[in-house]
N, C-alpha and C positions, 0 to 999 in steps of 0.2 A: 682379150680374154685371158692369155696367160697372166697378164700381170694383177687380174683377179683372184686366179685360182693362190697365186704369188703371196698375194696379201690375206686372204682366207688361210694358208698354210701358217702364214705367219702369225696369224689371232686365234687359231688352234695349237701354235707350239707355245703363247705367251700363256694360254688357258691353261694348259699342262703345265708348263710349269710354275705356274701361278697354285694350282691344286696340290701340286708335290712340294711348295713352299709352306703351306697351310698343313698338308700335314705333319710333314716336321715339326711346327711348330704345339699341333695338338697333341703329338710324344712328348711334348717338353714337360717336365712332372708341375712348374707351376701352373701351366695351362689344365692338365690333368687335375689338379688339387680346386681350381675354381670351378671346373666344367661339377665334379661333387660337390662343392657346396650349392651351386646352380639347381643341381638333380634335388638336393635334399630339401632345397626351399619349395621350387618346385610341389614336393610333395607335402611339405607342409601347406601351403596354401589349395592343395585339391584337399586334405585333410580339413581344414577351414572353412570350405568353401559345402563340403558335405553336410557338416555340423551347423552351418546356415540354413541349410535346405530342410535342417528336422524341422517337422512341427512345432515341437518348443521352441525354437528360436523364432521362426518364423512370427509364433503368436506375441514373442518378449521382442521382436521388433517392431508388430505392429503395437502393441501395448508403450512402446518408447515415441512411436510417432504420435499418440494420442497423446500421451504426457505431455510433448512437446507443444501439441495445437492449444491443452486447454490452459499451459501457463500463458501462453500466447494470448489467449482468450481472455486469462485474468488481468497479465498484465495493461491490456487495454481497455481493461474496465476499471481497473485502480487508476490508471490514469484519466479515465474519463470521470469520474468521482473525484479526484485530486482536482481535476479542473474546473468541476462546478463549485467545490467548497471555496478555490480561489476567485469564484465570481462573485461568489456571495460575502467576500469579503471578511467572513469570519477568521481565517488564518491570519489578518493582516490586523483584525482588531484586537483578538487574541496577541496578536505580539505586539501590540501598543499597551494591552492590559499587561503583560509580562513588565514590557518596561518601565512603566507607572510604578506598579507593585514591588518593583526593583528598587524602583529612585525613591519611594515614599519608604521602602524598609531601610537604605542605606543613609537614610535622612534623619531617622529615629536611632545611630549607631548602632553599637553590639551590646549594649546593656540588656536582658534580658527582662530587665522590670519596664524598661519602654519598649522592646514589645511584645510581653502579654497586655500594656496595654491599647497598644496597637491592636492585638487579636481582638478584644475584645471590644474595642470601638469598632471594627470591622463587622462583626458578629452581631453589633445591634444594628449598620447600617445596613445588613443584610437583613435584621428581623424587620424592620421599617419596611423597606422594599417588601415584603412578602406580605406584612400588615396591609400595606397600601394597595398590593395587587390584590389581596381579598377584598378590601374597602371597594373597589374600583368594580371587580369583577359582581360583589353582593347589588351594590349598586345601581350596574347592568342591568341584573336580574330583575333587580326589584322597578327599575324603571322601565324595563318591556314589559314585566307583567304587569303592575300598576296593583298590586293586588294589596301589597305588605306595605303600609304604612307606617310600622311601626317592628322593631325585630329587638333580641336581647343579644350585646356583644360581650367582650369582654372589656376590662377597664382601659385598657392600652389602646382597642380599636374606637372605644367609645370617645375616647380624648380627641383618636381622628376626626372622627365624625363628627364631632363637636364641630371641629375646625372649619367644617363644609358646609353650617345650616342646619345642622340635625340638633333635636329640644331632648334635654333630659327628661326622663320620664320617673327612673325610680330604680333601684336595685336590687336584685334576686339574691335568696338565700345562699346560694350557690357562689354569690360574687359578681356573677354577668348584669353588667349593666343596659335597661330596657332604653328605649330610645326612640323617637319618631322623626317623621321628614317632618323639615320648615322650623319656625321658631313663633312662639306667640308672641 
């Protein structure tokens, strides 16, 4: 038992002076100089931490979290829209129409008189195309109904429809030319 109490005496004299080494060292003025900067953060962040706690912040936090769900929200819907247009292959035909349009103007050089007429042979294959899609679409019409065998175009659509079986009929004062299905 002595040599208990022996070693007990001796981890209560090392605790002492273990305590009176530490304080010495918290007299030291740089020890002293950080324990204040310590106190003063300290206080700032209870300062911080209050100013979190108001109402307003409270609501400009949750108003930041909502922000954050519905970009979140957006962003996964733009990319789910990004992802159908790539199924549908339009981004991929569009950029073969790009490079076409590229290679067809870089083909025609820098002259500017080849290409306005560029422009303008593009401008009529586009009026054709829209001719054609009324031709096609009147057409339709007239062939579910069954009603109109006979309708007045103008002379540009007439010339199509020439081309398809359609019999000239005769021409309106106005310019539009009459027209029926079939040919006698």
């Amino acid at each position: 038992m002595t040599q208990e109490k022996i070693s007990k005496l001796r981890e209560i004299k090392e605790a002492v002076f273990g305590a009176v080494e530490i304080i010495k060292q918290i007299r030291d003025p740089g020890v002293q100089e950080s324990f204040g900067k310590i106190m003063d953060s300290a206080m700032i962040v209870k300062e911080i931490t209050e100013v979190l706690k108001t109402p307003e912040m409270v609501k400009n936090i949750e108003n930041f979290r909502l922000i954050s769900e519905n970009i979140n929200d957006a962003a996964t819907k733009m990319q789910n829209v990004l992802n159908q247009i790539e199924q549908t292959g339009v981004i991929t035909e569009a950029k073969g129409l790009i490079k076409s349009t590229k290679s067809t103007i870089e083909s025609f050089g820098n002259e500017t008189g080849e290409l306005g007429d560029m422009g303008s042979t593009v401008k009529g294959v586009f009026s054709t195309i829209r001719t054609a899609q009324k031709i096609i679409q009147t057409v339709r019409a007239n062939t579910s109904h069954s009603a109109a065998n006979e309708m007045a175009v103008t002379p540009f659509e007439a010339e199509e429809y020439l081309k398809v079986g359609w019999q000239h009929l005769g021409t309106l004062p106005n310019g539009k030319v009459v027209i029926k299905r079939g040919r006698n």
